[in-house]
Structure formats: structure tokens, C-alpha cells
PQR file with spaces between the fields and no chain letter, atoms N, CA, C, O and H, PARSE charges and radii, in Angstrom:
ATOM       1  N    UNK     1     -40.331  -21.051  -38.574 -0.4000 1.5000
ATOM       2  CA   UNK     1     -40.290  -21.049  -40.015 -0.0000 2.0000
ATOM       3  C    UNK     1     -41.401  -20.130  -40.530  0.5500 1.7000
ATOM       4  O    UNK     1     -42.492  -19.915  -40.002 -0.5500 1.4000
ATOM       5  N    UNK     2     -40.869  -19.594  -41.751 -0.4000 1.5000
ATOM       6  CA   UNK     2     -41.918  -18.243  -42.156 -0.0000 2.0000
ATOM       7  C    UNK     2     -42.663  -19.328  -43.789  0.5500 1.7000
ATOM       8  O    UNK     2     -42.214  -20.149  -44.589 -0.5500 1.4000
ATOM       9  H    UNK     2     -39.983  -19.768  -42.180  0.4000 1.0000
ATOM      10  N    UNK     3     -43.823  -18.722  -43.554 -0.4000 1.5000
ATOM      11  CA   UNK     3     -44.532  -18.961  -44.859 -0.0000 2.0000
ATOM      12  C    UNK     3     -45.139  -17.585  -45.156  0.5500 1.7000
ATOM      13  O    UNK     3     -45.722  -16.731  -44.488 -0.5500 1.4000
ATOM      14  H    UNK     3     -44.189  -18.055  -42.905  0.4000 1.0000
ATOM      15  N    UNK     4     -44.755  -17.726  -46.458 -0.4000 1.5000
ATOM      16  CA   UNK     4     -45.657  -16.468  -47.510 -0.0000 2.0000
ATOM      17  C    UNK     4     -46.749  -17.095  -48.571  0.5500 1.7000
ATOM      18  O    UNK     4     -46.641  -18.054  -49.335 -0.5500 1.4000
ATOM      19  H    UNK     4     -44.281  -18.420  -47.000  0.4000 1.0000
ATOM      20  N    UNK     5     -47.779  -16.243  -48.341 -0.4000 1.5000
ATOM      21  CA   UNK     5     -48.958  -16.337  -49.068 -0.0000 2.0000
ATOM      22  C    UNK     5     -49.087  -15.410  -49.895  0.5500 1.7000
ATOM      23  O    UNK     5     -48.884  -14.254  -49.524 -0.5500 1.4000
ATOM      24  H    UNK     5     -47.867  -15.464  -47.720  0.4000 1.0000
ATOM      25  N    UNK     6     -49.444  -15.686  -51.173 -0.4000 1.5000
ATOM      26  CA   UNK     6     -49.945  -14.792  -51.965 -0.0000 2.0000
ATOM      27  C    UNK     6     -51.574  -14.318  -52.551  0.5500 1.7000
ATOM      28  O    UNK     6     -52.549  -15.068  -52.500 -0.5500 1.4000
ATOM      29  H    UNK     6     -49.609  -16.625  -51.474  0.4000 1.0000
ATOM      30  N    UNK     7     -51.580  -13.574  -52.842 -0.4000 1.5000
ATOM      31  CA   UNK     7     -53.248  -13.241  -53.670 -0.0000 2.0000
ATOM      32  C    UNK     7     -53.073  -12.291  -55.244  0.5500 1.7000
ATOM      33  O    UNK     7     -52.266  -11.400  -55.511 -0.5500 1.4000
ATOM      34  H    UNK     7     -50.788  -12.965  -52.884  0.4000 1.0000
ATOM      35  N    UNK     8     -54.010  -12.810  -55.970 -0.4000 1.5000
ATOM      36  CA   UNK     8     -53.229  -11.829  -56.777 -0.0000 2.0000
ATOM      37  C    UNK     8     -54.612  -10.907  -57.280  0.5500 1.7000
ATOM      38  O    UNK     8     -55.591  -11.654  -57.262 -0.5500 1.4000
ATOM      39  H    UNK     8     -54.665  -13.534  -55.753  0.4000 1.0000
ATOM      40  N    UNK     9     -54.978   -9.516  -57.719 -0.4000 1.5000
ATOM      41  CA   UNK     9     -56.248   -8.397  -57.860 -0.0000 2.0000
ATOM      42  C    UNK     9     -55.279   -7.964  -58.741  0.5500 1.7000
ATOM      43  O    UNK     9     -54.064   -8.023  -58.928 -0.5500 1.4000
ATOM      44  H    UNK     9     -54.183   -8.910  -57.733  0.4000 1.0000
ATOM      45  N    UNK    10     -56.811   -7.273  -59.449 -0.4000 1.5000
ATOM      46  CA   UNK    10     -56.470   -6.006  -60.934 -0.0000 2.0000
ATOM      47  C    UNK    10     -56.934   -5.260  -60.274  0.5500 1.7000
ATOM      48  O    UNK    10     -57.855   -5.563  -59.516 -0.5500 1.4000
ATOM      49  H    UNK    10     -57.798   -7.226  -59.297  0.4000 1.0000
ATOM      50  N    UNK    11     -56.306   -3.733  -60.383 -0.4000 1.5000
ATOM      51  CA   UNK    11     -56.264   -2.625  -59.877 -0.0000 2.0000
ATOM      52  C    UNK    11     -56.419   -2.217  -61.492  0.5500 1.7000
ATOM      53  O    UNK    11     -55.888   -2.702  -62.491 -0.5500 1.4000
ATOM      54  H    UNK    11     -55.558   -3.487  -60.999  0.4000 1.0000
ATOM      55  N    UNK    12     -57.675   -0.769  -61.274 -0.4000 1.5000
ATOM      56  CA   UNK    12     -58.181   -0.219  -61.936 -0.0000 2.0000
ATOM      57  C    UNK    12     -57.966    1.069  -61.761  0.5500 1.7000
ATOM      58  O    UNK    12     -58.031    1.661  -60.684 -0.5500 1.4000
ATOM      59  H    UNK    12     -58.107   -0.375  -60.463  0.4000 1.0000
ATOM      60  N    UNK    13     -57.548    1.810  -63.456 -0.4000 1.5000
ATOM      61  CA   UNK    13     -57.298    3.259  -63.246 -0.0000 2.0000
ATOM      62  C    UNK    13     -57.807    3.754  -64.222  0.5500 1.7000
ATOM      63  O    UNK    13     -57.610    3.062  -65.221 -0.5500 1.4000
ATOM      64  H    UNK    13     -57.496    1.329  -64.331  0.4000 1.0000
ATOM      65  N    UNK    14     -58.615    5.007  -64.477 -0.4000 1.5000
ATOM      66  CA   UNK    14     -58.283    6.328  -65.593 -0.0000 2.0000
ATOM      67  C    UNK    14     -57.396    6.552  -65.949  0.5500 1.7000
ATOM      68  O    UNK    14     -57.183    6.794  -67.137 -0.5500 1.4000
ATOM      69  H    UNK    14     -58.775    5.569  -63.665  0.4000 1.0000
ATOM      70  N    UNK    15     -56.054    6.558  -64.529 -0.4000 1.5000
ATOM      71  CA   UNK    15     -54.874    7.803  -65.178 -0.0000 2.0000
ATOM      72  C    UNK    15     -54.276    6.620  -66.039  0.5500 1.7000
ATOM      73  O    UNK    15     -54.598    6.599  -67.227 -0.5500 1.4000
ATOM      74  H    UNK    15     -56.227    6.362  -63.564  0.4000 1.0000
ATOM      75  N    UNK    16     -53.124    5.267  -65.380 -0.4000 1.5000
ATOM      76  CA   UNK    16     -52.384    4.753  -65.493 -0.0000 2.0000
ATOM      77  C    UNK    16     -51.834    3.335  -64.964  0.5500 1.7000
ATOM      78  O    UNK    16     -51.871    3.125  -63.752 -0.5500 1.4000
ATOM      79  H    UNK    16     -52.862    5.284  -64.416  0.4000 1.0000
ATOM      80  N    UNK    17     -51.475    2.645  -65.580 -0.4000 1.5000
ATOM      81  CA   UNK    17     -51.030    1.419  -64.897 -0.0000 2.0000
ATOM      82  C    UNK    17     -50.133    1.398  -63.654  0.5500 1.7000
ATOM      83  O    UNK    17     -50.355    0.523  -62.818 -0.5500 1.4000
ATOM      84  H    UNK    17     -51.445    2.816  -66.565  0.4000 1.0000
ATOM      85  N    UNK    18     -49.310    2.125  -63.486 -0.4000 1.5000
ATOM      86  CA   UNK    18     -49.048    2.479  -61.925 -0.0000 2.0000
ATOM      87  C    UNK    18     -49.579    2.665  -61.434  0.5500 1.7000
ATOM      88  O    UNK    18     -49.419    2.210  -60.302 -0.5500 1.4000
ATOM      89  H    UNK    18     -49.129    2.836  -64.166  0.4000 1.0000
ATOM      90  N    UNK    19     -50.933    3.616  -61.711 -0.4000 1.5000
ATOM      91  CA   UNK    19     -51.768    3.835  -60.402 -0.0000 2.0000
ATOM      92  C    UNK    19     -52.954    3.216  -60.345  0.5500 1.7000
ATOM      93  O    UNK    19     -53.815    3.741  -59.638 -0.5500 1.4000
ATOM      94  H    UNK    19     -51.063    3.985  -62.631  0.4000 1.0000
ATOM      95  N    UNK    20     -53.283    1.941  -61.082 -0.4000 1.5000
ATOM      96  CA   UNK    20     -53.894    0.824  -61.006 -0.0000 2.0000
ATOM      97  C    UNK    20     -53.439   -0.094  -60.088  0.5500 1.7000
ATOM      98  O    UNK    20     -54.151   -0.557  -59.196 -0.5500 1.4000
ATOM      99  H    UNK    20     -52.584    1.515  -61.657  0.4000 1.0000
ATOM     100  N    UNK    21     -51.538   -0.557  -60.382 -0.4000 1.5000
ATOM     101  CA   UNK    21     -50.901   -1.148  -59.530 -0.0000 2.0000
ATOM     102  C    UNK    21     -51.427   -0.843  -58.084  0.5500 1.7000
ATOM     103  O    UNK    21     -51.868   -1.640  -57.256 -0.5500 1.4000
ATOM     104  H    UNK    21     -50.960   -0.181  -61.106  0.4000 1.0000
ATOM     105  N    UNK    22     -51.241    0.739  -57.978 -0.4000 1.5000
ATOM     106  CA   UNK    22     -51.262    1.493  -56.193 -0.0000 2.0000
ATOM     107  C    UNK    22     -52.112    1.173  -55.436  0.5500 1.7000
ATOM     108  O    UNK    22     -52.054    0.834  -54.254 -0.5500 1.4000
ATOM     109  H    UNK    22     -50.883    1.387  -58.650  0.4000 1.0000
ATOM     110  N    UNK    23     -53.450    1.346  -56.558 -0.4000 1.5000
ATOM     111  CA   UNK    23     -54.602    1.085  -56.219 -0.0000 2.0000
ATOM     112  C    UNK    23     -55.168   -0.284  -55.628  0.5500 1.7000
ATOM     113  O    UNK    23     -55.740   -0.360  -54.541 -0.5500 1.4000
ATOM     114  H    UNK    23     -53.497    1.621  -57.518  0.4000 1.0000
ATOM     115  N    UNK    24     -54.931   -1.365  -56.496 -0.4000 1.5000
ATOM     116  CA   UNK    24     -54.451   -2.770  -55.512 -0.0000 2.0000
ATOM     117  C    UNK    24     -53.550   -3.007  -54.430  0.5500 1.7000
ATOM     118  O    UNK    24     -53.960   -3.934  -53.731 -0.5500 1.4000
ATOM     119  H    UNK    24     -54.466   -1.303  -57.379  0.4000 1.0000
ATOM     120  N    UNK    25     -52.554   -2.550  -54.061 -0.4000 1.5000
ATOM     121  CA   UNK    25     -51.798   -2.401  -53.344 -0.0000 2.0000
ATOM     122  C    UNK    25     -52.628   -1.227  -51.775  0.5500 1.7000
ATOM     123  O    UNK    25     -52.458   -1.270  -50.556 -0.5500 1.4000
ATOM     124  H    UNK    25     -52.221   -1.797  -54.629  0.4000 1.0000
ATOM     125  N    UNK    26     -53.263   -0.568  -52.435 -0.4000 1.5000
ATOM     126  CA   UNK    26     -54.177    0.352  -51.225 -0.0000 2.0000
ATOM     127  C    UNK    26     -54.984   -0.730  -50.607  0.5500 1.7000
ATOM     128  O    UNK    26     -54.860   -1.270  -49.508 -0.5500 1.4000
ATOM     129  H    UNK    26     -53.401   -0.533  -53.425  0.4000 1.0000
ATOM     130  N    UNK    27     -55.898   -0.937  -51.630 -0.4000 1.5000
ATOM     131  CA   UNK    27     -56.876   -1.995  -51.259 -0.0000 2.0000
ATOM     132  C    UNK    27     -56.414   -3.450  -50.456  0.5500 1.7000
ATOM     133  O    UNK    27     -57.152   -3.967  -49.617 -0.5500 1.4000
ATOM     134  H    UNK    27     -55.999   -0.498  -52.523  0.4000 1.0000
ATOM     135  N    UNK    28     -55.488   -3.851  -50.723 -0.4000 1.5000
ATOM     136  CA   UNK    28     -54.774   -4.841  -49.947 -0.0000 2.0000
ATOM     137  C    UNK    28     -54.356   -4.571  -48.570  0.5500 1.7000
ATOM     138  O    UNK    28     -54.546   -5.385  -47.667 -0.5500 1.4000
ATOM     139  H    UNK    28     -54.888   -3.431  -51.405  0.4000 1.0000
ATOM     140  N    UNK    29     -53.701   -3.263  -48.372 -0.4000 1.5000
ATOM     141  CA   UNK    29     -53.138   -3.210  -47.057 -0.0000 2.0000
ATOM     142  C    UNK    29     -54.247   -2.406  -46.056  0.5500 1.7000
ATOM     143  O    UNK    29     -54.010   -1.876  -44.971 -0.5500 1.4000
ATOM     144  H    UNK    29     -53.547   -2.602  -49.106  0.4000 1.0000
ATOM     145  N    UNK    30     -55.168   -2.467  -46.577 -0.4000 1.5000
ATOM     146  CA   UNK    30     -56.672   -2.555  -45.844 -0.0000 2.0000
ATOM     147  C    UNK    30     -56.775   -3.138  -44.993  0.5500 1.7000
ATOM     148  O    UNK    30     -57.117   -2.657  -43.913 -0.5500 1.4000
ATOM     149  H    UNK    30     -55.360   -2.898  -47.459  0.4000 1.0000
ATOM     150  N    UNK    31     -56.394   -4.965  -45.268 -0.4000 1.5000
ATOM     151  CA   UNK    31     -56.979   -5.762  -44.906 -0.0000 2.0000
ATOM     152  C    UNK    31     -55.977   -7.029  -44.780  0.5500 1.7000
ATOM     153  O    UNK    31     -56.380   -8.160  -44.507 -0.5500 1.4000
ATOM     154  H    UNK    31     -56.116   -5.355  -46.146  0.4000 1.0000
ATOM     155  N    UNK    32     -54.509   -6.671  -45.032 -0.4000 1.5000
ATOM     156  CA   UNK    32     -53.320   -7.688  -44.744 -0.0000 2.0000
ATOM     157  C    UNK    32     -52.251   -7.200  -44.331  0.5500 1.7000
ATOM     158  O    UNK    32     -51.840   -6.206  -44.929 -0.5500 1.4000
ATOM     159  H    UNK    32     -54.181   -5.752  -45.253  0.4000 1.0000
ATOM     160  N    UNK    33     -51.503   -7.704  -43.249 -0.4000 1.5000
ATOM     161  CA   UNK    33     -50.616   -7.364  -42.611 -0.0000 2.0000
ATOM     162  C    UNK    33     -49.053   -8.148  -43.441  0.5500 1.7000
ATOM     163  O    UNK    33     -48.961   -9.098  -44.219 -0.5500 1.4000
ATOM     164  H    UNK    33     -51.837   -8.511  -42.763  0.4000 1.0000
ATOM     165  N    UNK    34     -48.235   -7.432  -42.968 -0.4000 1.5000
ATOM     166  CA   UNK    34     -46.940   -7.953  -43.362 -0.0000 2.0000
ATOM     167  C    UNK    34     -46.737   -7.939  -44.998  0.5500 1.7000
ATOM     168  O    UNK    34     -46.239   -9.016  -45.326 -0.5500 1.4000
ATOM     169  H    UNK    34     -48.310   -6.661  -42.336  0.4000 1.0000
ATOM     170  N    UNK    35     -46.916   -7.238  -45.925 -0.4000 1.5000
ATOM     171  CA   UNK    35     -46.660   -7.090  -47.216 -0.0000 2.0000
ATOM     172  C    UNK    35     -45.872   -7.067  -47.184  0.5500 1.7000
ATOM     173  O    UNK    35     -45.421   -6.174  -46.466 -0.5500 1.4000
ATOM     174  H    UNK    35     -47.321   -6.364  -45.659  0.4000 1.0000
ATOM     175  N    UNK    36     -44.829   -8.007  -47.913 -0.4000 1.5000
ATOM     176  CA   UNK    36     -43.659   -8.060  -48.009 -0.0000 2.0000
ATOM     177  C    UNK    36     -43.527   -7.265  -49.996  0.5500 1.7000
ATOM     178  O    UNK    36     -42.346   -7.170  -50.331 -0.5500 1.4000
ATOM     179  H    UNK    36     -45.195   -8.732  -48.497  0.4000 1.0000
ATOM     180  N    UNK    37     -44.240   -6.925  -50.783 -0.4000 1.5000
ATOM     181  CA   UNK    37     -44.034   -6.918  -51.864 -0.0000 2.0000
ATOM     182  C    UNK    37     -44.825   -7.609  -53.330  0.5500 1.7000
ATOM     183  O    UNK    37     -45.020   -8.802  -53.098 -0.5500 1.4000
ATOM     184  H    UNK    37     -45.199   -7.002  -50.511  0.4000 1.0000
ATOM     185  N    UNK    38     -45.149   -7.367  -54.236 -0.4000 1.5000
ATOM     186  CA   UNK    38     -45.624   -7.512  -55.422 -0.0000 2.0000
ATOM     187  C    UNK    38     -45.280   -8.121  -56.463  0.5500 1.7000
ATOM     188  O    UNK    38     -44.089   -8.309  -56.219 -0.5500 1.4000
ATOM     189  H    UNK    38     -44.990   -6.398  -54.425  0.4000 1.0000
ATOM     190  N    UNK    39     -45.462   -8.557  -57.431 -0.4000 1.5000
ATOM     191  CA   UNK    39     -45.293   -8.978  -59.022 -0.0000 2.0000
ATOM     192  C    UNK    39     -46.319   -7.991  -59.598  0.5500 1.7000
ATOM     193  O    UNK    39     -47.399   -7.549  -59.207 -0.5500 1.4000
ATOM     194  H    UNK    39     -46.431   -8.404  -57.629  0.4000 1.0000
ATOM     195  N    UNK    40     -45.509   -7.814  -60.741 -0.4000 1.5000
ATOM     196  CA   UNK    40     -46.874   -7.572  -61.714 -0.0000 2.0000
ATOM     197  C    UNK    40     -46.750   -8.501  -62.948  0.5500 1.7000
ATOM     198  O    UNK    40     -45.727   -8.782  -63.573 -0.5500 1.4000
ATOM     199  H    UNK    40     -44.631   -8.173  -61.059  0.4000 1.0000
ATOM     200  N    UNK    41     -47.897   -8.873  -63.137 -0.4000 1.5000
ATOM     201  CA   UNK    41     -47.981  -10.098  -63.849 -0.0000 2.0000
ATOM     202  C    UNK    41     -48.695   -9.826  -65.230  0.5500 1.7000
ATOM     203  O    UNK    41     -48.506  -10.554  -66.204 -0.5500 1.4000
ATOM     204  H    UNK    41     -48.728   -8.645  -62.629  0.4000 1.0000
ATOM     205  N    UNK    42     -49.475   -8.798  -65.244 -0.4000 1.5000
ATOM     206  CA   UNK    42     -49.951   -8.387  -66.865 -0.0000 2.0000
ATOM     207  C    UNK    42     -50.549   -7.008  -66.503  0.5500 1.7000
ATOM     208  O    UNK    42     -50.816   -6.414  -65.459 -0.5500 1.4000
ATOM     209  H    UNK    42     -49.629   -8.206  -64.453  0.4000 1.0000
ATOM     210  N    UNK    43     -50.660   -6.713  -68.085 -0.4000 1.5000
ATOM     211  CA   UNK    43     -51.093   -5.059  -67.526 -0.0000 2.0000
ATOM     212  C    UNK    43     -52.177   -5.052  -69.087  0.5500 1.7000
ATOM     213  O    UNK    43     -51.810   -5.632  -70.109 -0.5500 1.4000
ATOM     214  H    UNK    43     -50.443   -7.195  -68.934  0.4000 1.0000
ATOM     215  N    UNK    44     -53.233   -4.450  -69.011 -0.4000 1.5000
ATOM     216  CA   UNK    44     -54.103   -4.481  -70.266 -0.0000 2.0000
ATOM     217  C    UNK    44     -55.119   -3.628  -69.791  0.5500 1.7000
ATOM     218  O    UNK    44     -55.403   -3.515  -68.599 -0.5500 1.4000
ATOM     219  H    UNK    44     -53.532   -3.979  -68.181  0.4000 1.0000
ATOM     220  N    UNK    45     -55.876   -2.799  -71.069 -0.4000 1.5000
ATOM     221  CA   UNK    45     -56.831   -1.640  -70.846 -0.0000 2.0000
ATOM     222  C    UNK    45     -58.185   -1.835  -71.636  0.5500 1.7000
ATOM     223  O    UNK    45     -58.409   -2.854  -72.290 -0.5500 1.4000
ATOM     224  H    UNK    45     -55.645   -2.891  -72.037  0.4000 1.0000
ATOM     225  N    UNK    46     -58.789   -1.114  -71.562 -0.4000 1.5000
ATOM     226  CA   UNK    46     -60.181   -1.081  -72.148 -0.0000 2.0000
ATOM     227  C    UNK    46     -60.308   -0.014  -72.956  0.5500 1.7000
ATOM     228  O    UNK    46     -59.724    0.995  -72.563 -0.5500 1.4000
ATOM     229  H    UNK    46     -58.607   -0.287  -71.031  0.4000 1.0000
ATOM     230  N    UNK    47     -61.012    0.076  -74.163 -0.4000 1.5000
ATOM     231  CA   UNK    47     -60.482    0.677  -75.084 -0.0000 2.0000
ATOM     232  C    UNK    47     -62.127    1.117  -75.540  0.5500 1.7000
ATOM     233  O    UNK    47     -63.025    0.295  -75.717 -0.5500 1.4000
ATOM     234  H    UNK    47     -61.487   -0.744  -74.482  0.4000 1.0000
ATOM     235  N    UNK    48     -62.290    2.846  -75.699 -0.4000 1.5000
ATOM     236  CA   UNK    48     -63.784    3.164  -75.977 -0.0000 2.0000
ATOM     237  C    UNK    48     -63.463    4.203  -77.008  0.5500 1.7000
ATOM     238  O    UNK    48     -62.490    4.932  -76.817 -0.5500 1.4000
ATOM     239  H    UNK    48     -61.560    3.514  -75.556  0.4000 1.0000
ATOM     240  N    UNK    49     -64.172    4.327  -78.043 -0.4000 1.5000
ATOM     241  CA   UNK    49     -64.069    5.449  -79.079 -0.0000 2.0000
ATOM     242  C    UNK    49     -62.841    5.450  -79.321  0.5500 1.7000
ATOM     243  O    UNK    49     -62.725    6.414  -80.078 -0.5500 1.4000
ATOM     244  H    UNK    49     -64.962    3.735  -78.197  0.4000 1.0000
ATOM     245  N    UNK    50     -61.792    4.990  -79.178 -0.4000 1.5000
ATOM     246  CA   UNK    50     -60.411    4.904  -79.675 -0.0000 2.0000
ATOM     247  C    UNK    50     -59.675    5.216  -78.883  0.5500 1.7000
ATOM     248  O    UNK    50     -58.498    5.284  -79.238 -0.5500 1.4000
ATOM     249  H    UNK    50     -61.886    4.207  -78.563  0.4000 1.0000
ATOM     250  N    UNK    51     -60.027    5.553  -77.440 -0.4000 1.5000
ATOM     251  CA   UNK    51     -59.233    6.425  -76.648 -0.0000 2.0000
ATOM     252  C    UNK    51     -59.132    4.998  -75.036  0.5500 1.7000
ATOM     253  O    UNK    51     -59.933    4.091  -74.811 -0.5500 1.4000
ATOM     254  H    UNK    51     -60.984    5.498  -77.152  0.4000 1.0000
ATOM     255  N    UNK    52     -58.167    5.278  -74.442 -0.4000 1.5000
ATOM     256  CA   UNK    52     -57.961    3.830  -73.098 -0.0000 2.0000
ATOM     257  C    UNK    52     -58.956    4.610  -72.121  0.5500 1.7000
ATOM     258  O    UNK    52     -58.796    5.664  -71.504 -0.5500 1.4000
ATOM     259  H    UNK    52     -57.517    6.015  -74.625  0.4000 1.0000
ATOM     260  N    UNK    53     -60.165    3.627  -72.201 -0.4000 1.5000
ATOM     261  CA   UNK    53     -60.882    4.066  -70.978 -0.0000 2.0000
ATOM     262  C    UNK    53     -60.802    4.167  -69.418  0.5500 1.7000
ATOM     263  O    UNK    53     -61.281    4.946  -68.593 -0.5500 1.4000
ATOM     264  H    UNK    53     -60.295    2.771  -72.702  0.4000 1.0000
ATOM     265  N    UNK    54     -59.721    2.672  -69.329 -0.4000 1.5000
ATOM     266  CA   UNK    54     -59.401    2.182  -68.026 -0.0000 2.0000
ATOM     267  C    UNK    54     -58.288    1.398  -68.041  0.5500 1.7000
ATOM     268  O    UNK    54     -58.276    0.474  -68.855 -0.5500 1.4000
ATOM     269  H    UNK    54     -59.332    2.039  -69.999  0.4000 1.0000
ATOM     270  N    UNK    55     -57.354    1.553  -67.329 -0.4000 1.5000
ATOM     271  CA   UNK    55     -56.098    0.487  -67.330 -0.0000 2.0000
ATOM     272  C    UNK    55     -56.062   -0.238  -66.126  0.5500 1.7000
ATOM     273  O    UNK    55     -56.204    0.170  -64.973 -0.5500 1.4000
ATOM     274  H    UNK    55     -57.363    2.303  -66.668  0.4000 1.0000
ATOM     275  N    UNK    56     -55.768   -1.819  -66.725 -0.4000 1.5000
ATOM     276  CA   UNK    56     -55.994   -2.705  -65.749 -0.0000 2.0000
ATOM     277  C    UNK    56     -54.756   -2.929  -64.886  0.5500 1.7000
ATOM     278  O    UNK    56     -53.965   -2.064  -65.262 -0.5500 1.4000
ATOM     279  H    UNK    56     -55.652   -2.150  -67.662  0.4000 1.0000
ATOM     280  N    UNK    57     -54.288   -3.519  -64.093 -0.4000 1.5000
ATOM     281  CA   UNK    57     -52.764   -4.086  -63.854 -0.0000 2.0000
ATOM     282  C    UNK    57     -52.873   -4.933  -62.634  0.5500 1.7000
ATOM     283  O    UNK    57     -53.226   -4.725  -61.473 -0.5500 1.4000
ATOM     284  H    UNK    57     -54.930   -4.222  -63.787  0.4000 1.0000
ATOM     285  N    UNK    58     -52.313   -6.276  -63.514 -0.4000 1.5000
ATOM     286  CA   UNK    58     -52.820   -7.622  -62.689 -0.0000 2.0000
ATOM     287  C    UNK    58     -51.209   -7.673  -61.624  0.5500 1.7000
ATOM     288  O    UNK    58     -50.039   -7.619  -62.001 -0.5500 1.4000
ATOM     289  H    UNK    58     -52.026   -6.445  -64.457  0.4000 1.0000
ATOM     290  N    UNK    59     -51.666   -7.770  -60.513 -0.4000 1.5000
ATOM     291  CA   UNK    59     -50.363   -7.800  -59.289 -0.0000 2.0000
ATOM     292  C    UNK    59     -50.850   -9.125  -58.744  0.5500 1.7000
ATOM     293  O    UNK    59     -51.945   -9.674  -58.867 -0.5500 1.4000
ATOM     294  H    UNK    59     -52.617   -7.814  -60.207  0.4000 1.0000
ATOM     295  N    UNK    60     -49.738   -9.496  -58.103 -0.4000 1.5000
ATOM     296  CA   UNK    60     -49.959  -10.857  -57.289 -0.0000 2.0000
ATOM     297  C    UNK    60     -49.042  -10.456  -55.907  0.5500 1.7000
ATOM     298  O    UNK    60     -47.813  -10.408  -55.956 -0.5500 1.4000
ATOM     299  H    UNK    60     -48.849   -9.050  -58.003  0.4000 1.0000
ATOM     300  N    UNK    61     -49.816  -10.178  -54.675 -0.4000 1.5000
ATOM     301  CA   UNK    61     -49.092   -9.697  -53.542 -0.0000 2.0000
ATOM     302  C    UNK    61     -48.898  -10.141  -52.771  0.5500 1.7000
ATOM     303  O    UNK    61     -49.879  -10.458  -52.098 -0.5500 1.4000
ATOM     304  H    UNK    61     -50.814  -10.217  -54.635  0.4000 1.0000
ATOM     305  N    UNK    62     -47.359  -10.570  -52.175 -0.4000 1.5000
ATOM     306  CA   UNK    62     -46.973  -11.688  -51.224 -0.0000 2.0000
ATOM     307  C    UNK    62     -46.970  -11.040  -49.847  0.5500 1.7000
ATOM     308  O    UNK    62     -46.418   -9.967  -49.604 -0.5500 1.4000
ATOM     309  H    UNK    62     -46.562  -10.313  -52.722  0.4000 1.0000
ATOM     310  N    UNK    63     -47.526  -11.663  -49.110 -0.4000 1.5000
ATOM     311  CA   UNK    63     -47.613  -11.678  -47.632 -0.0000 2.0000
ATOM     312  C    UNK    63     -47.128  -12.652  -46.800  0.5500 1.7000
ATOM     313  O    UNK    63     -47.359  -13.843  -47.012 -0.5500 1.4000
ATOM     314  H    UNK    63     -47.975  -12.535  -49.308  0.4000 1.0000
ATOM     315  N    UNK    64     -46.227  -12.109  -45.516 -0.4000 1.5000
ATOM     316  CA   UNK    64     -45.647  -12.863  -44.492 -0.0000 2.0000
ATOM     317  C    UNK    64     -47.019  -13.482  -43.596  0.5500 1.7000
ATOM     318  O    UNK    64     -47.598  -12.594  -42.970 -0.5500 1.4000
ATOM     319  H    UNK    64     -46.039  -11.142  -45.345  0.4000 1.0000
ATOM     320  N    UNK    65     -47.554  -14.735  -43.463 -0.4000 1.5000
ATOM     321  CA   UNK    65     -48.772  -15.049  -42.374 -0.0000 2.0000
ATOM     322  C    UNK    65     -48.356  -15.250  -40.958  0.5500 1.7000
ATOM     323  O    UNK    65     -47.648  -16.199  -40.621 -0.5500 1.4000
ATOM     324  H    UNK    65     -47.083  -15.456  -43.971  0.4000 1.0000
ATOM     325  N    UNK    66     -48.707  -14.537  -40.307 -0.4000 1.5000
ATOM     326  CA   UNK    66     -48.555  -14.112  -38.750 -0.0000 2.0000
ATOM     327  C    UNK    66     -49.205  -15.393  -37.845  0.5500 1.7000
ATOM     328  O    UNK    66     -50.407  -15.640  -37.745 -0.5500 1.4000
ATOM     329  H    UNK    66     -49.282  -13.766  -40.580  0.4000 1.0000
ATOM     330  N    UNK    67     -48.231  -16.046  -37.291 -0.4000 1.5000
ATOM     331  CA   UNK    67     -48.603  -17.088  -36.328 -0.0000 2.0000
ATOM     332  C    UNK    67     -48.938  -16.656  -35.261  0.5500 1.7000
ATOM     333  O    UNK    67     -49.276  -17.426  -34.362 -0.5500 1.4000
ATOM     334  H    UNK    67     -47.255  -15.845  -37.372  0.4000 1.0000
């Protein structure tokens, strides 16, 4: 029988919320095997002089755990 675990990180970008997403998704498969896939669960930015300083994008990434 398979169990999946999840974790969920904000990935941080300059450009874009996709590549905030990526960016969590890099950082994850660093350090976890078997990614089966993602949610994205909110996406929100930081906002300086009027202009988006940084875009956030909250993922929650499910993993197969290896017996």
C-alpha cells in the first residue's frame, strides 16, 4: 500500500508566479524523491513604490514515501 505525504513552501520570484511556483518545486526535488505533483494553493506579492517587488506562490507538494 502507497502513502503520499505532502509539504507545502512559497516560492519566491522577481519575474513571476510561475517561476516562484518552479522555484519551490527546484528546491524540493533537492531533497525528495518520488514527486508525484503539486497544488497551488494561493499566489500573492509584495508591493514597493507601486511596482510588485516579489511574487509569492504558495504550492503544497505531494510525495510518494519510499518504504
Amino acid at each position: 500500500m502507497a502513502v503520499i505525504k505532502t509539504i507545502d513552501l512559497v516560492g519566491v520570484s522577481t519575474n513571476s508566479w510561475r517561476d516562484a511556483a518552479h522555484k519551490a518545486l527546484d528546491e524540493a526535488s533537492k531533497t525528495l524523491r518520488g514527486i508525484e505533483g503539486f497544488d497551488v494553493l494561493e499566489t500573492s506579492a509584495i508591493v514597493e513604490d507601486n511596482e510588485i517587488a516579489e511574487y509569492h506562490t504558495h504550492v503544497r507538494i505531494r510525495f510518494r514515501l519510499d518504504r
